[in-house]
matplotlib code that plots the C-alpha trace (Angstrom):
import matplotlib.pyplot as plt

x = [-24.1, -21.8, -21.5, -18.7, -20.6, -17.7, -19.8, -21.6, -24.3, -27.8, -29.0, -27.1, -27.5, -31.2, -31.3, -28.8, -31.5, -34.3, -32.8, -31.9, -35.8, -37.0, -34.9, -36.1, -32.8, -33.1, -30.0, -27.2, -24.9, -24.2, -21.1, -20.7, -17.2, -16.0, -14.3, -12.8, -14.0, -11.5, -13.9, -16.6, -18.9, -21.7, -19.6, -21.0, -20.8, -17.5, -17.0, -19.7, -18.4, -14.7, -15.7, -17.6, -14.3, -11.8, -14.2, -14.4, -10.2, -9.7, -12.1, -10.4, -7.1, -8.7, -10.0, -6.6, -4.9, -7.4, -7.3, -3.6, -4.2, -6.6, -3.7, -1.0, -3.3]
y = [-24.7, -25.7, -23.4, -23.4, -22.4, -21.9, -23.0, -25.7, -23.5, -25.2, -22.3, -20.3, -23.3, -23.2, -19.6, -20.3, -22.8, -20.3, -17.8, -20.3, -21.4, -18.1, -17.5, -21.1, -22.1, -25.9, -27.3, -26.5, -28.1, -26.4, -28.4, -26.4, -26.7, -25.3, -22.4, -20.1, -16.7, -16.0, -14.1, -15.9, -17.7, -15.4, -12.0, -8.5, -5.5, -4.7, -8.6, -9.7, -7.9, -9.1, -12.6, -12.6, -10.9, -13.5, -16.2, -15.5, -14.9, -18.2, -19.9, -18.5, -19.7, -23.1, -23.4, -22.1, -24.6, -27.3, -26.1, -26.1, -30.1, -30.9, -28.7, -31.1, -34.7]
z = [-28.4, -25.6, -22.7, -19.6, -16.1, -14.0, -11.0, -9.8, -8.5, -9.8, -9.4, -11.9, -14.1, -13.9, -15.2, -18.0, -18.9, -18.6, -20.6, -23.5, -23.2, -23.6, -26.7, -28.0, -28.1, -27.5, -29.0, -25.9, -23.3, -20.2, -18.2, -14.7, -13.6, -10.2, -10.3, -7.5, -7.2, -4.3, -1.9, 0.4, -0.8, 0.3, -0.9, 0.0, -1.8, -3.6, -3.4, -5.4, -8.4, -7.5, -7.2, -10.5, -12.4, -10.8, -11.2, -15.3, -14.9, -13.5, -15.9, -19.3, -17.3, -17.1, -20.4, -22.4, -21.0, -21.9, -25.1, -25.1, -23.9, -26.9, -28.8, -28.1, -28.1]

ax = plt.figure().add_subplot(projection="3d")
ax.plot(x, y, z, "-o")
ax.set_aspect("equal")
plt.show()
């Protein structure tokens, strides 16, 4: 399983990782890539939930048009 963290947030990584153990999946690859979330990078409130929906909008932007990349190679 290949998974796309768009952050580079160890953190977020480390839980991805967790979770996966607890399921006993062992066969995965997480690659973090930075991402913008637009908002600070300690958001409050309405923010948090802004930053998380832009950050998954930028990431499917980022990915289509890697896709479009391996597409055209």
């Amino acid at each position: 399983m290949k998974i796309i963290l768009g952050s580079n947030n160890q953190s977020k990584k480390r839980s991805i990782q967790l979770a996966l153990e607890f399921l006993n999946i062992n066969d995965y690859e997480i690659k973090c890539i930075s991402i913008s979330s637009e908002v600070s990078s300690k958001p409050l409130n309405a923010d948090t939930l802004k930053g998380a929906r832009n950050r998954n909008n930028n990431l499917l932007q980022y990915l289509d048009k890697e896709i479009i990349k391996l597409i055209k190679s």
